[in-house]
C-alpha positions in Angstrom: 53.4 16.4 70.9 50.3 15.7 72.6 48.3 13.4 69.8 51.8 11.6 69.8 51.8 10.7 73.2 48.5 9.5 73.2 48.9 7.6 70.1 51.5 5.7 71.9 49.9 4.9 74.9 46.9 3.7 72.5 49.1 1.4 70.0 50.9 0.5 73.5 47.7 -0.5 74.9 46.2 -2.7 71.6 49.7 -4.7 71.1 49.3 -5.9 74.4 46.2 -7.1 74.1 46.6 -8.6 70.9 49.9 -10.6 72.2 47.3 -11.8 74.8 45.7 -14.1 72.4 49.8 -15.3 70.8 50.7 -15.8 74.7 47.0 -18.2 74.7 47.8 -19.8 71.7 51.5 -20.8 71.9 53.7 -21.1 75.0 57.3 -20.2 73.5 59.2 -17.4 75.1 60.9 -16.7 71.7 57.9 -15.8 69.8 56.9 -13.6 72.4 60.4 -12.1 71.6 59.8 -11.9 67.9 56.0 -10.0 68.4 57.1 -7.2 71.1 60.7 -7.0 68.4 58.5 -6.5 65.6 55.9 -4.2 67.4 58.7 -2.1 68.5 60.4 -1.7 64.8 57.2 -0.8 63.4 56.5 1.6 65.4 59.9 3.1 65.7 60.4 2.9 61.9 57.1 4.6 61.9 58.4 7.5 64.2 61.8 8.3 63.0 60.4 8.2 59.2 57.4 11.1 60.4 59.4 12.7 63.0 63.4 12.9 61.5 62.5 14.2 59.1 60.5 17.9 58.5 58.8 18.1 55.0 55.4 19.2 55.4 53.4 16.6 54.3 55.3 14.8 51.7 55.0 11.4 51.4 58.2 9.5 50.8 58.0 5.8 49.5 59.9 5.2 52.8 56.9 7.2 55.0 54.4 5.0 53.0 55.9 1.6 53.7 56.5 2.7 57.4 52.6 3.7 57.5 51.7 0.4 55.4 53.5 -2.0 58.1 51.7 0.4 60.9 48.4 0.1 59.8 48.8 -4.0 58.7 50.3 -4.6 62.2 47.6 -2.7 64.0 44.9 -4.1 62.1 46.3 -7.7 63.2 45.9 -6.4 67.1 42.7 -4.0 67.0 40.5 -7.2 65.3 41.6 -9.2 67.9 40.6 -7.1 70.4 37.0 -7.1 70.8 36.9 -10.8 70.6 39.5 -10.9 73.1 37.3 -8.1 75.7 34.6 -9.9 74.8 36.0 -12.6 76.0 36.9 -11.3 79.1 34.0 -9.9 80.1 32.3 -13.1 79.9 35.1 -14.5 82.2 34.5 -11.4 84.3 31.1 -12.5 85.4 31.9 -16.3 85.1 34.1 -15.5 88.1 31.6 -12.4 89.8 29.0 -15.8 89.4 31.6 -18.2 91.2 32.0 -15.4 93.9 28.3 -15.1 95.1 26.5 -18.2 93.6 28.7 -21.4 94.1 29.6 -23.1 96.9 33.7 -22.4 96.8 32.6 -18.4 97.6 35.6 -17.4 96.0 36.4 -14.7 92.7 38.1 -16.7 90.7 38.8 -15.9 86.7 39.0 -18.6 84.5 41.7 -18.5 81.8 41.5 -18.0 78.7 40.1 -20.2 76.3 42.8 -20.9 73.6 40.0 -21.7 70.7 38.7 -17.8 71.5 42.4 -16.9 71.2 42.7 -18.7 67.3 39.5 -17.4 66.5 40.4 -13.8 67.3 44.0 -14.4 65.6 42.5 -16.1 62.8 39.7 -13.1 61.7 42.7 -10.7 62.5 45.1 -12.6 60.3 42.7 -11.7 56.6 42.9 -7.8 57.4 46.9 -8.5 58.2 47.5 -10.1 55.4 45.3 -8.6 53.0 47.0 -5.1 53.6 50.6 -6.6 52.9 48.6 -8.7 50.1 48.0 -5.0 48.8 51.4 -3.5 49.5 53.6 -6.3 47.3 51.1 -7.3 44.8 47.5 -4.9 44.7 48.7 -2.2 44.3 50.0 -3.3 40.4 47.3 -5.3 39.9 45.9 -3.3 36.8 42.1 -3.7 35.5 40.8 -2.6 32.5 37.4 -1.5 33.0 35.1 -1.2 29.7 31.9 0.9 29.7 29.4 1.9 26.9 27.4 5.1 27.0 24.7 5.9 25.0 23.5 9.5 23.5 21.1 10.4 21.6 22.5 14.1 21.0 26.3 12.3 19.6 27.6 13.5 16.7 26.9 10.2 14.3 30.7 10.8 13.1 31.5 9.5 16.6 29.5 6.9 16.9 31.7 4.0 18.5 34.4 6.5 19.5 36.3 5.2 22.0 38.1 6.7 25.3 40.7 5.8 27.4 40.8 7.4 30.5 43.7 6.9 33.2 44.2 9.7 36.4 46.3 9.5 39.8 49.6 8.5 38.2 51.5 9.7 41.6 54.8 9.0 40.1 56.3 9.8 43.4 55.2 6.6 45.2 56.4 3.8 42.1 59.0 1.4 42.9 58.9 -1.3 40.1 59.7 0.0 36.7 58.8 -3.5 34.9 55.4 -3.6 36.2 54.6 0.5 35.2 56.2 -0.8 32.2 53.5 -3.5 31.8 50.5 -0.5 33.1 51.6 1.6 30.5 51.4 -1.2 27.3 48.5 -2.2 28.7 47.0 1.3 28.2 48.4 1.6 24.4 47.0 -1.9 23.8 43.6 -0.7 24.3 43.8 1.7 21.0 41.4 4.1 21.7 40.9 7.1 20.0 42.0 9.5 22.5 43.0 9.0 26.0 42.6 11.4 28.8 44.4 11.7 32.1 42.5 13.3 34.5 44.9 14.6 36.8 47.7 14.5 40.3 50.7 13.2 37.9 52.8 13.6 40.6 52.6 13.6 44.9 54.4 17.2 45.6 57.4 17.7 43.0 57.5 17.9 39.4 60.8 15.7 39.8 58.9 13.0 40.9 58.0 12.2 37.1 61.6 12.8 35.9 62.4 9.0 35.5 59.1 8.2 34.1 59.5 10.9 31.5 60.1 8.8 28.9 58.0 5.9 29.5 54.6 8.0 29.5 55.8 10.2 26.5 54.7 6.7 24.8 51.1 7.1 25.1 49.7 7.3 21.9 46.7 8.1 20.3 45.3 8.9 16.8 43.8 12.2 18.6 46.1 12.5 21.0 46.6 12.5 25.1 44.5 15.3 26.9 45.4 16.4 30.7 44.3 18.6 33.5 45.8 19.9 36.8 45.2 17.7 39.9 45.1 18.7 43.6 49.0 17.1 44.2 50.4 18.9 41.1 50.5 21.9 42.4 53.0 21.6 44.9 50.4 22.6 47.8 51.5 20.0 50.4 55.4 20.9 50.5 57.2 23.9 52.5 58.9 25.4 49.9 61.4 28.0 51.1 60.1 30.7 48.8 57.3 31.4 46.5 59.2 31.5 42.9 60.7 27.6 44.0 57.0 27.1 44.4 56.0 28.6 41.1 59.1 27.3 39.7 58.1 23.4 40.4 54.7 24.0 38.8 56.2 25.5 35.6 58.4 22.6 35.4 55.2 20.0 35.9 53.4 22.2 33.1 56.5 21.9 30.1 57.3 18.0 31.6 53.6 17.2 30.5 54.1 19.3 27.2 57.6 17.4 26.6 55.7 14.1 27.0 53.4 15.3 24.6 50.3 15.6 26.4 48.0 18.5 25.7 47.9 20.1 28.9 44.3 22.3 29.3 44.2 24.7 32.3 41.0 25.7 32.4 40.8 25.8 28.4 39.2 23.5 25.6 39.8 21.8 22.1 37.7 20.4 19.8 38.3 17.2 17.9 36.5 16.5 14.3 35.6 13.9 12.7 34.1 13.7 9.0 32.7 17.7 9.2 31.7 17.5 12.8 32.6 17.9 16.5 33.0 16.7 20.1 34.7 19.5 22.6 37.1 18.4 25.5 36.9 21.0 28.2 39.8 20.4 31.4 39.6 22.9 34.3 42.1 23.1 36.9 41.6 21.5 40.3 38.4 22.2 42.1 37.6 20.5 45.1 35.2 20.7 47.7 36.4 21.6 51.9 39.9 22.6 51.6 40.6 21.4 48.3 42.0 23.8 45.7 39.2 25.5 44.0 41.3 26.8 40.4 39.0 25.1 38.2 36.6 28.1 36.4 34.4 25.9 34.3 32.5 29.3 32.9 36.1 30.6 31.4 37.0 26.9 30.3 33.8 27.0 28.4 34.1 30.3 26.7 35.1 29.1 23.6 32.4 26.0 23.2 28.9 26.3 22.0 26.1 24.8 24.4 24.8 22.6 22.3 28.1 20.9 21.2 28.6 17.6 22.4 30.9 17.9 25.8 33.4 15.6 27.5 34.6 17.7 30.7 37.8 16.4 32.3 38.0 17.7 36.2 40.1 15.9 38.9 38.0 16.2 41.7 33.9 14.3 41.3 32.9 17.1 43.8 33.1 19.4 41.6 30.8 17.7 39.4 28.3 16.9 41.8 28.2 21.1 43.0 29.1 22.9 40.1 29.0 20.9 37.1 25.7 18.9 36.8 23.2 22.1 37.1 25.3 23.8 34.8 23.3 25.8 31.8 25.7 23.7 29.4 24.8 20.5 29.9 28.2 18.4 30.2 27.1 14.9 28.8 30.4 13.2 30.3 32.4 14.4 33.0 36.1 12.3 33.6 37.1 12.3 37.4 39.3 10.8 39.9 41.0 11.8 43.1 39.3 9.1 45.3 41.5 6.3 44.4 38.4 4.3 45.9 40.4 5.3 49.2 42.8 2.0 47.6 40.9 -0.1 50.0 37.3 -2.0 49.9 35.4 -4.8 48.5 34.0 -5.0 44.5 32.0 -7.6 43.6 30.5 -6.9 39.9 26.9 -7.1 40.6 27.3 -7.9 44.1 28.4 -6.0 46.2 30.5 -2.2 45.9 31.8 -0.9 49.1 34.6 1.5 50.1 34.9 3.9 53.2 35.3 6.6 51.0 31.7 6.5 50.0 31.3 8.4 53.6 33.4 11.3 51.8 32.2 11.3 48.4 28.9 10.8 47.2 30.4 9.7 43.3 33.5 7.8 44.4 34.2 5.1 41.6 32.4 4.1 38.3 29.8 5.4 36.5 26.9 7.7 37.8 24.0 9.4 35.7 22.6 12.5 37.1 19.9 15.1 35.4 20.8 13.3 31.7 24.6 13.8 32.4 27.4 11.0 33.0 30.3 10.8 35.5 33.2 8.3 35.3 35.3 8.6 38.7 38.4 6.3 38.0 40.3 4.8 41.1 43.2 6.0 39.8 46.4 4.1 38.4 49.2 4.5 41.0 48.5 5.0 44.8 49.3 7.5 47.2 49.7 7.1 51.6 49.1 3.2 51.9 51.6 1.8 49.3 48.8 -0.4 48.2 46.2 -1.7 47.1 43.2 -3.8 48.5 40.0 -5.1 46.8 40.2 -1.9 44.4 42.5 -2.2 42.2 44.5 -0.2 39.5 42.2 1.1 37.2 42.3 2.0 33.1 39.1 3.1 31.6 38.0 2.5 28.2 34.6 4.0 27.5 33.0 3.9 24.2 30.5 6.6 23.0 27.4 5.0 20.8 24.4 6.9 19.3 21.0 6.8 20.2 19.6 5.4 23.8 20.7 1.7 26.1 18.5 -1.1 25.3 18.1 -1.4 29.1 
């Protein structure tokens, strides 16, 4: 109860200052109205959709979009601020200067200076409106990402072979069906050989995917859609009243995924051939670093592999490639991750620039990374999960094509 209180007095304390700079600005009583009306339902929508409401920590496409408006509307004050106290402390000793050094020997602060005030507003507006940017149109703003790898150990019947790789689905956050419609063509369009989906198909339930059932049965591929496990699929972050409900949702996330006809591995591996030879696709359970769940057992995966076969790992979470995975005896020469989701928020520019907060978190945290000979994809993922959006990293679908012999760069 605590951390609410102070979170309060906190938000309290930053919408006041940011109305500072609106009250500079524009001297109407009614849109002082309309700013403390809307900094009140935001916060009160915010309150009774976290508080009413006791489901561990399931996220509800009403929760989201009560955190989404939060964080845009306290983004819009907490830029502001700093200007604004920076501001003031210059006025501060403008007046402690009037007080002991001018003739009228009296403290006197200036006012504020309204062009500081549509500065402030006018930084504060691009974080605003970027994040609702994000939570109407970003968020289904789908990429297709193309990548060639080179190998001098691949099989030359799969020379060229090509990869589509999608992960995150979260099925539980969607709320347009035409433009998952359009995500989902857009992945079939590509007409790869295989496509892989690397994991967290749902949020918490297995219900969650129940309306998009049919629509992802309809990936297609001439060898066929491969899955693993991701942290959300197991149910973890719900209080389930028993143990078999628990169990029960799993078991139903497990046959969904065989309905839909992917090829579900739990901690198991296939082999595809091509013209006499072989490429094997190992998938391990969910094995995350901290307090992840650690499932994955890459050794019992393995079992049925030889070393030197050519290996495409799928595994949800990149730590587990950068601690387990890269100094394995096997050498895994591509390794499908996602999990991150890029966090859903930084800035990409292709040669540029690549920046995410996540990058604090995880070392390998989008795109491609080469370690010790091996490759790592990590995909920002294809639906979102906490923010309902999306902000300067977008929707991602991988298509990655395998080619013999080494890069000519």
């Amino acid at each position: 109860m605590l951390r609410w209180i102070i979170f309060l007095i906190i938000y309290t304390i930053i919408s006041i200052y940011g109305f500072q700079a609106i009250k500079t600005m524009i001297k109407s009583t009614w849109v002082y109205y309309v700013f403390f009306g809307i900094a009140l339902l935001v916060i009160g929508n915010f309150l009774f959709q976290f508080l009413a409401f006791s489901e561990g920590r399931v996220l509800t496409p009403s929760k989201s979009y009560a955190f989404g408006f939060l964080l845009a509307f306290i983004s819009l004050n907490l830029v502001a601020v700093p200007i604004l106290l920076g501001e003031d402390i210059f006025r501060f000793f403008e007046g402690t200067y009037g007080k002991f050094f001018s003739s009228k020997n009296t403290f006197h602060v200036p006012s504020r200076r309204k062009f500081v005030s549509q500065i402030a507003m006018g930084i504060a507006a691009i974080p605003f409106a970027s994040l609702l940017y994000g939570m109407y149109q970003g968020k289904y703003r789908f990429k297709v990402l193309n990548y060639t790898l080179h190998f001098e150990d691949l099989p030359d019947a799969f020379d060229g072979y090509r990869i589509t790789q999608i992960s995150d689905i979260h099925s539980g956050s969607f709320d347009n069906k035409k433009k998952i419609d359009y995500g989902v063509n857009l992945i079939n369009e590509q007409k790869s050989d295989v496509i892989m989906f690397t994991g967290d198909m749902v949020n918490n339930k297995s219900s969650e995917m129940l309306p998009w059932k049919d629509l992802f049965g309809t990936l297609k591929a001439k060898d066929g859609v491969f899955s693993v496990l991701g942290n959300h699929d197991y149910g973890d972050y719900v209080n389930w009243p028993t143990a078999e409900e628990k169990e029960k949702n799993l078991s139903d996330l497990i046959q969904l995924q065989k309905d839909m006809g992917f090829d579900l591995l739990l901690n198991e591996s296939r082999f595809i051939e091509k013209d006499g030879q072989r490429i094997a696709i190992v998938g391990v359970e969910n094995w995350g670093k901290g307090g992840f769940k650690k499932a994955g057992d890459l050794k019992r995966a393995s079992e049925n592999i030889d070393k030197d076969d050519f290996k495409i790992l799928m595994s949800h979470d990149p730590s587990h490639w950068e601690q387990e995975v890269i100094r394995d005896d096997y050498h895994y020469h591509l390794t499908l991750s996602g999990h991150t989701h890029g966090m859903q928020f930084g800035i990409e520019i292709p040669g540029w620039i690549k920046w995410s907060p996540v990058k604090w978190r995880y070392k390998y945290w989008a795109g491609i990374y080469k370690e010790l000979g091996q490759y790592i994809n990590v995909n920002r993922g294809f639906g979102y999960l906490g923010y309902p959006g999306r902000v300067g990293i977008w929707p991602e679908i991988t298509v990655i094509q395998l080619k013999k012999g080494t890069s000519a760069t």
